[in-house]
DRENMI-343494 format. One line per field, with one value per residue (C-alpha): residue in one letter; x, y, z. Coordinates in Angstrom, 3 decimals, padded with zeros to 6 digits. Layout:
<rs>
resn	(A; ...)
u	(X; ...)
v	(Y; ...)
w	(Z; ...)
</rs>
This chain:
<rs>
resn	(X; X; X; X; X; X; X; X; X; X; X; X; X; X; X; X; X; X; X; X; X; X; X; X; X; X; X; X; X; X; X; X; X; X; X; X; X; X; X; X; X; X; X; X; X; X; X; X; X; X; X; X; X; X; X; X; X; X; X; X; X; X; X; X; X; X; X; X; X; X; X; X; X; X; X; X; X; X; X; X; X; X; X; X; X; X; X; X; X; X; X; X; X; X; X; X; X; X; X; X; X; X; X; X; X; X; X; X; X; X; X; X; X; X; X; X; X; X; X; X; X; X; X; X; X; X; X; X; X; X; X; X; X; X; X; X; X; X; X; X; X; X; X; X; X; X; X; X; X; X; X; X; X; X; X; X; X; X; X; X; X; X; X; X; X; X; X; X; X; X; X; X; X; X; X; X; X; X; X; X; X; X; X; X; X; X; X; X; X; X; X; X; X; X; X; X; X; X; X; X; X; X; X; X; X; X; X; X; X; X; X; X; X; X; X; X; X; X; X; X; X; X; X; X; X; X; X; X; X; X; X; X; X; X; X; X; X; X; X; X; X; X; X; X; X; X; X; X; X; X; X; X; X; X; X; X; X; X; X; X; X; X; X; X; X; X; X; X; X; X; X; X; X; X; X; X; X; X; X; X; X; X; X; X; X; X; X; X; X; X; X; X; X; X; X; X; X; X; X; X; X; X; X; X; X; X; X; X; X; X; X; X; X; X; X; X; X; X; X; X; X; X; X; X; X; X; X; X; X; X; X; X; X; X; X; X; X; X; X; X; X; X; X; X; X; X; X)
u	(030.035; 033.482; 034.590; 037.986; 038.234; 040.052; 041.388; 042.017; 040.734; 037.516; 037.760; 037.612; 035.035; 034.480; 034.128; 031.588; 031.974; 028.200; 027.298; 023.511; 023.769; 022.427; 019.433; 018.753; 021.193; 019.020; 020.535; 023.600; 023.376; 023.301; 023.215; 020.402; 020.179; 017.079; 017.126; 019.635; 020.129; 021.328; 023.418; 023.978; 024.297; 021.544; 023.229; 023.538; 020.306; 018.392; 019.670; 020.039; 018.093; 014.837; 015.932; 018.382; 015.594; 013.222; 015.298; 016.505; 012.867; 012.368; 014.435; 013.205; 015.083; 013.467; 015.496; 015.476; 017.099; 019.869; 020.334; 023.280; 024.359; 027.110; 030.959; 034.036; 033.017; 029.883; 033.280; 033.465; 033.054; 029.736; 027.778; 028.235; 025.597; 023.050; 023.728; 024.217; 021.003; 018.917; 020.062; 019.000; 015.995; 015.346; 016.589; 019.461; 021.259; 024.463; 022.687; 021.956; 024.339; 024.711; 024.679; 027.297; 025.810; 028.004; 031.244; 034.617; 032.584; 029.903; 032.211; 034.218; 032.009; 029.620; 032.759; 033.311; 029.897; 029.999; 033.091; 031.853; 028.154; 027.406; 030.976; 030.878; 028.655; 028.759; 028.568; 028.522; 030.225; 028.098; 030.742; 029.446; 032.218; 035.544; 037.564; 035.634; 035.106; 038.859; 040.181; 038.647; 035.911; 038.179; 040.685; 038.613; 040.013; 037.599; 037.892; 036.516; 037.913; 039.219; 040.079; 043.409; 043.707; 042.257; 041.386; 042.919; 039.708; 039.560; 039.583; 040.441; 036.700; 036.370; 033.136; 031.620; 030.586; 032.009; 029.707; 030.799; 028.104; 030.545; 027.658; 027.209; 030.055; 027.803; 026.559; 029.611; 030.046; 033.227; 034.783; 033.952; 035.811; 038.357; 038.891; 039.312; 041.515; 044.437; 043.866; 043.457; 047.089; 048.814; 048.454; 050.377; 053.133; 053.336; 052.801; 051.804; 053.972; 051.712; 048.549; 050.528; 050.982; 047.566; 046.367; 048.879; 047.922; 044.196; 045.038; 042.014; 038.975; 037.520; 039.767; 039.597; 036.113; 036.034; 038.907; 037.258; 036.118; 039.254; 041.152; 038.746; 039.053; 043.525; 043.092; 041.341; 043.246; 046.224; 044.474; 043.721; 047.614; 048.707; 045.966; 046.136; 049.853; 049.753; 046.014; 047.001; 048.710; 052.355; 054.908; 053.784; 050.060; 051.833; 052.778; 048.972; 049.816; 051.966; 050.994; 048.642; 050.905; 051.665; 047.776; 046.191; 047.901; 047.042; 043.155; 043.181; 045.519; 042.222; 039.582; 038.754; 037.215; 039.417; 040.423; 039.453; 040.980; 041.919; 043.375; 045.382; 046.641; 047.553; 049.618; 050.929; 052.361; 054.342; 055.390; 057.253; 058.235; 059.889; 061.882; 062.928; 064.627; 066.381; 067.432; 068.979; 065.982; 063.531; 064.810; 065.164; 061.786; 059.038; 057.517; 057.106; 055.533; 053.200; 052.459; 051.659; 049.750; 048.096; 046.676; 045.535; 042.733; 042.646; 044.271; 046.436; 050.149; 050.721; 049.304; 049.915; 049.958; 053.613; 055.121; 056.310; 052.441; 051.479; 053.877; 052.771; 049.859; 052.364; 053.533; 049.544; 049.721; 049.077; 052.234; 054.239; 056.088; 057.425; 059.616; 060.080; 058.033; 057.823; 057.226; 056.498; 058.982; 059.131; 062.236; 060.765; 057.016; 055.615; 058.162; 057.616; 059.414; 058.688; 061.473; 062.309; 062.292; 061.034; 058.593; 061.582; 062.007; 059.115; 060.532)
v	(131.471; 132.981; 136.210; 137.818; 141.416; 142.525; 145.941; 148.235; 151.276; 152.541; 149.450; 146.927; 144.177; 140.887; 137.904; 135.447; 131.704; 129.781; 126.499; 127.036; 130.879; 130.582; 129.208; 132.525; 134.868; 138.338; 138.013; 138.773; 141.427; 144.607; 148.097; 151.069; 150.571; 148.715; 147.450; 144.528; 142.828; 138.972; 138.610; 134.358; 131.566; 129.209; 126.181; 128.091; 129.682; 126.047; 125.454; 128.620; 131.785; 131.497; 130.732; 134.044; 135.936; 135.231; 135.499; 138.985; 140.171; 138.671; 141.106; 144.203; 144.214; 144.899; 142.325; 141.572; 138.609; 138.365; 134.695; 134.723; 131.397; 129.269; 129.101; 131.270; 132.419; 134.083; 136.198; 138.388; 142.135; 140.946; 140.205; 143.541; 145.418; 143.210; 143.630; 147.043; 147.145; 145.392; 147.240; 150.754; 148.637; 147.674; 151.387; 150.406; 153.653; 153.827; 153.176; 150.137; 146.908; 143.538; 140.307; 138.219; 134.329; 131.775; 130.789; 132.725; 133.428; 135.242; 137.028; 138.431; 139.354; 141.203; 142.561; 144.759; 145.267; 147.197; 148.944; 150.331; 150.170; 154.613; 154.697; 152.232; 150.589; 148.400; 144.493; 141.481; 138.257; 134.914; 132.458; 128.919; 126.841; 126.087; 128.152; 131.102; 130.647; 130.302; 132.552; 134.632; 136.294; 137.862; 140.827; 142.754; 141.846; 141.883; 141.227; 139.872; 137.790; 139.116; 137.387; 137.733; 136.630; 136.390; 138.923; 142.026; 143.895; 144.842; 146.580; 146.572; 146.769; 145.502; 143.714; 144.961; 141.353; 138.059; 135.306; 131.806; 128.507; 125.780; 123.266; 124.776; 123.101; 119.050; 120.312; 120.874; 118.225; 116.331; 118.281; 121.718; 120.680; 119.211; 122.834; 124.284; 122.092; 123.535; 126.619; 125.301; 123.234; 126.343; 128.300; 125.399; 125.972; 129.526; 130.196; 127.258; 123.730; 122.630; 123.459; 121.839; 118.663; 118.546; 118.337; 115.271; 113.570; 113.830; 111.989; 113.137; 114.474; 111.808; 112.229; 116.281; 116.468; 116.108; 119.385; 121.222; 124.747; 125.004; 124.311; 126.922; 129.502; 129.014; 129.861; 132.467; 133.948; 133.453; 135.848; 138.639; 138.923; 139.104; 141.528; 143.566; 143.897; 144.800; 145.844; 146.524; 143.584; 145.115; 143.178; 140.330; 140.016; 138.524; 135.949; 134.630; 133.858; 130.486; 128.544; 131.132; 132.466; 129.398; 128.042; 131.665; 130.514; 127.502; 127.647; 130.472; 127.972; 125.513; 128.428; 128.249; 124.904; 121.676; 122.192; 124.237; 126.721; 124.995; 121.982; 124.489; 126.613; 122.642; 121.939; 125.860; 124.843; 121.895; 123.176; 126.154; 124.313; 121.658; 123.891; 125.943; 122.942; 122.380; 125.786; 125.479; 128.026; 125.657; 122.919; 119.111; 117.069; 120.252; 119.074; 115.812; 116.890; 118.930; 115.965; 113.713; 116.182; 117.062; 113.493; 112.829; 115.048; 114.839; 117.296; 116.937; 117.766; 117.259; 118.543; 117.213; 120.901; 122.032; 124.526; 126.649; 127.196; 127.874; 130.342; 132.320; 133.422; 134.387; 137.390; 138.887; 137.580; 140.593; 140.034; 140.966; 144.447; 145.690; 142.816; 141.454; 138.763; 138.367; 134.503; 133.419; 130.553; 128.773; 128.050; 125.012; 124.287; 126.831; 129.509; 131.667; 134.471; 136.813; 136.182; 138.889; 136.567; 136.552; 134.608; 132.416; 131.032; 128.210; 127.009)
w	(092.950; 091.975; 091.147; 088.934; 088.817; 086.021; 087.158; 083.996; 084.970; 084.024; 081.902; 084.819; 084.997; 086.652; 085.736; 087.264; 087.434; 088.538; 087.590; 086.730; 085.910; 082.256; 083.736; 086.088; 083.664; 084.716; 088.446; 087.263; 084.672; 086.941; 084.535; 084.591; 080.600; 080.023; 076.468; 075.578; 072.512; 072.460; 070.253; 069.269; 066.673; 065.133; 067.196; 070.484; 070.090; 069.951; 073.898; 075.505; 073.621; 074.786; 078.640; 078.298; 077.092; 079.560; 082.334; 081.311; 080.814; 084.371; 085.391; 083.442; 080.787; 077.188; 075.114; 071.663; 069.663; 066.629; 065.374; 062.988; 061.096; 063.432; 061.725; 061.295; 058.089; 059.727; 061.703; 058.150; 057.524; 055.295; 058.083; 059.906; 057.873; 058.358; 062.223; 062.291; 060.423; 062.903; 066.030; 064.156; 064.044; 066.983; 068.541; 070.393; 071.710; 073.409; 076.888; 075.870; 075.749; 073.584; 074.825; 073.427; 073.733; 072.368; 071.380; 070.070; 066.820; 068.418; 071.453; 068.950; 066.374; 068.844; 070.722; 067.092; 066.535; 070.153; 070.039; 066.062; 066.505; 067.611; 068.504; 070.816; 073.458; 076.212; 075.912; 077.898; 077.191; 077.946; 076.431; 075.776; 074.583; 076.427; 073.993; 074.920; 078.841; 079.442; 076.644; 073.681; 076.218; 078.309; 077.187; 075.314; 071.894; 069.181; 065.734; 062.136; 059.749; 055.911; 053.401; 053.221; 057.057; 060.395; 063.055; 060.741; 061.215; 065.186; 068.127; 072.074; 073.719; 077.235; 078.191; 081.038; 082.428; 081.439; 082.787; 082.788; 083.585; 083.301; 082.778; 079.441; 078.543; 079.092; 075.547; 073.869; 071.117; 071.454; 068.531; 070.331; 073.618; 072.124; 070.454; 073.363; 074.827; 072.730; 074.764; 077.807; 077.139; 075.950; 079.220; 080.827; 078.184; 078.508; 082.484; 084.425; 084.584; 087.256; 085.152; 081.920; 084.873; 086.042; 082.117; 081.471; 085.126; 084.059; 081.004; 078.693; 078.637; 081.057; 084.093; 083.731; 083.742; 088.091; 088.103; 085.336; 086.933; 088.923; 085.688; 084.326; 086.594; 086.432; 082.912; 082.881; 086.509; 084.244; 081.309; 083.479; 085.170; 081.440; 080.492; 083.505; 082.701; 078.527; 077.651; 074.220; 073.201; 072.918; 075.238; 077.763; 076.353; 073.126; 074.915; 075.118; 070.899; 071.720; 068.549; 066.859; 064.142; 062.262; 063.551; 062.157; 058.794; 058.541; 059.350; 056.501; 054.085; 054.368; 054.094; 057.642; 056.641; 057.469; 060.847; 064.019; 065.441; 068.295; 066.378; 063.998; 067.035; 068.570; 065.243; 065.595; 068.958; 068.255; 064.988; 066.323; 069.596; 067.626; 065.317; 068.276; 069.918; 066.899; 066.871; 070.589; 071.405; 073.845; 075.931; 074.369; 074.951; 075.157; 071.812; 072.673; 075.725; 073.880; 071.597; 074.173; 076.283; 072.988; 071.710; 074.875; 074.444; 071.258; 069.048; 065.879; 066.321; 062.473; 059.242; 055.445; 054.053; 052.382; 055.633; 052.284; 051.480; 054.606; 055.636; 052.781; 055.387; 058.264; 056.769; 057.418; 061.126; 063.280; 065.256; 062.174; 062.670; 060.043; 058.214; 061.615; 063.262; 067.089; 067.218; 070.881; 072.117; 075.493; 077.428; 078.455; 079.490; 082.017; 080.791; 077.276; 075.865; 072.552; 069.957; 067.233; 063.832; 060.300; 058.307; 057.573; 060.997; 060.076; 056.652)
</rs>
């Protein structure tokens, strides 16, 4: 077992890395509330509900379960009611907690549901998929989706656990690891060369499979220094958007239906990388590094859809202040910085 502490105060938390821990998940959850409720997905639910469940009642706890449709559109304002609804049911208070158990869908959408939900309670993070474990279930930003764009409904919450069983990860389907990968790749672009090496040296899926908890455990080491740093998501922790502006946009150009996020936010990447070279603003070659890193493991670098459509959807990105955009370059890979831009930047 490994352990990150994630020192914020009275918001700190740790977060737990087992192989095996979904299997024995009431060892780990340590609070004097008694009364949980699991919060999942109808996919993730099939494979790990009813051993999470158990386990917890194993350990005393009085647990109850919400199954909620699997999908970003299930990440919408319309489903809180029916949440909300079912907690007053089942008499959750504020000493109890939710159990987030799934992907970035489910982290996030239980991560409002507890910071709203009485005026906020705790929650713990269980994240299933690779996006999750090495990114969205750490930081304590929570959000749902509106139709106009994504993640403009949130809040900072921190979990109070975040425990990671890398061996959920054998049940990913290709597609779902693959989506993660783009997150995984962007940490090497924004802080880590040698991480951003070790991906391309791997050469795929295949080869990064033997190195995948340390790999794990780097990005989400790399997480907490950023969100120790800028909790709030107003300098440094910006940084952690390489690729998500013009990748936000584009998922909602498609109706969160065509691609993933991850292969959007891979797109997002080498779009703005490449127009940043040719702006003198990122070293010659980064793009095609991200490319070729990129299609090793999977992940589009291009997309049909007009840019002039597309950017049509930046101007509701979250990291838009005011007529100004911060877009988030890199000097070359391993080495970001914010840059102070508009909208037009991309066209």
């Amino acid at each position: 077992m490994r352990t990150l502490h994630v020192n914020l105060g009275k918001n700190s938390y740790d977060i737990v890395f087992e192989r095996g821990l979904l299997s024995d998940v009431g060892k780990y959850v340590k609070r004097e509330g008694r009364r949980l409720a699991v919060v999942t997905d109808d996919n993730v639910a099939k494979l790990y509900a009813d051993g999470v469940v158990s386990s917890l009642e194993k350990a005393g706890y009085r647990v109850s379960l919400i199954v909620l449709p699997h999908g970003e559109k299930t990440k919408s304002f319309n489903t809180l009611p029916q949440i909300y609804a079912k907690l007053l049911q089942q008499k959750i208070t504020r000493k109890d907690a939710l159990v987030a158990l799934g992907g970035g869908v489910i982290g996030d959408l239980t991560g409002f549901v507890a910071a709203t939900y009485l005026r906020g309670i705790d929650f713990i993070q269980i994240p299933t998929s690779l996006l999750a474990q090495v990114d969205s279930s750490i930081g304590g930003k929570v959000a749902v989706d509106l139709t106009e764009g994504k993640n403009l409904v949130g809040a900072f919450w921190q979990p109070e656990q975040v425990l990671i069983d890398v061996n959920a990860l054998s049940s990913l389907s290709e597609e779902f690891f693959t989506d993660g990968m783009a997150e995984v790749i962007k940490y090497g672009c924004i802080k880590d060369k040698n991480l951003f090496k070790t991906l391309a040296d791997c050469g795929g899926k295949k080869g990064l499979l033997p190195v995948i908890d340390d790999v794990i455990y780097r990005c989400c080491d790399i997480k907490r220094e950023v969100v120790e740093k800028d909790e709030k998501d107003k300098g440094e922790r910006m940084l952690l958007n390489f690729g998500h502006t013009y990748g936000h946009a584009l998922e909602k150009f498609y109706d969160f239906e065509k691609l993933s996020h991850g292969m959007a936010v891979s797109v997002g990447m080498y779009a703005i990388t490449k127009i940043a070279e040719e702006k003198g603003l990122t070293a010659k070659g980064a793009a095609d590094e991200i490319a070729r890193v990129a299609v090793m493991y999977g992940l589009p670098v291009e997309d049909s859809a007009p840019a002039s459509e597309v950017v049509k959807g930046v101007v509701n990105d979250k990291k838009n202040l005011g007529d100004k955009l911060v877009a988030v370059l890199l000097k070359e890979i391993g080495e970001s910085y914010l840059y102070p831009t508009t909208a037009e930047f991309f066209k």
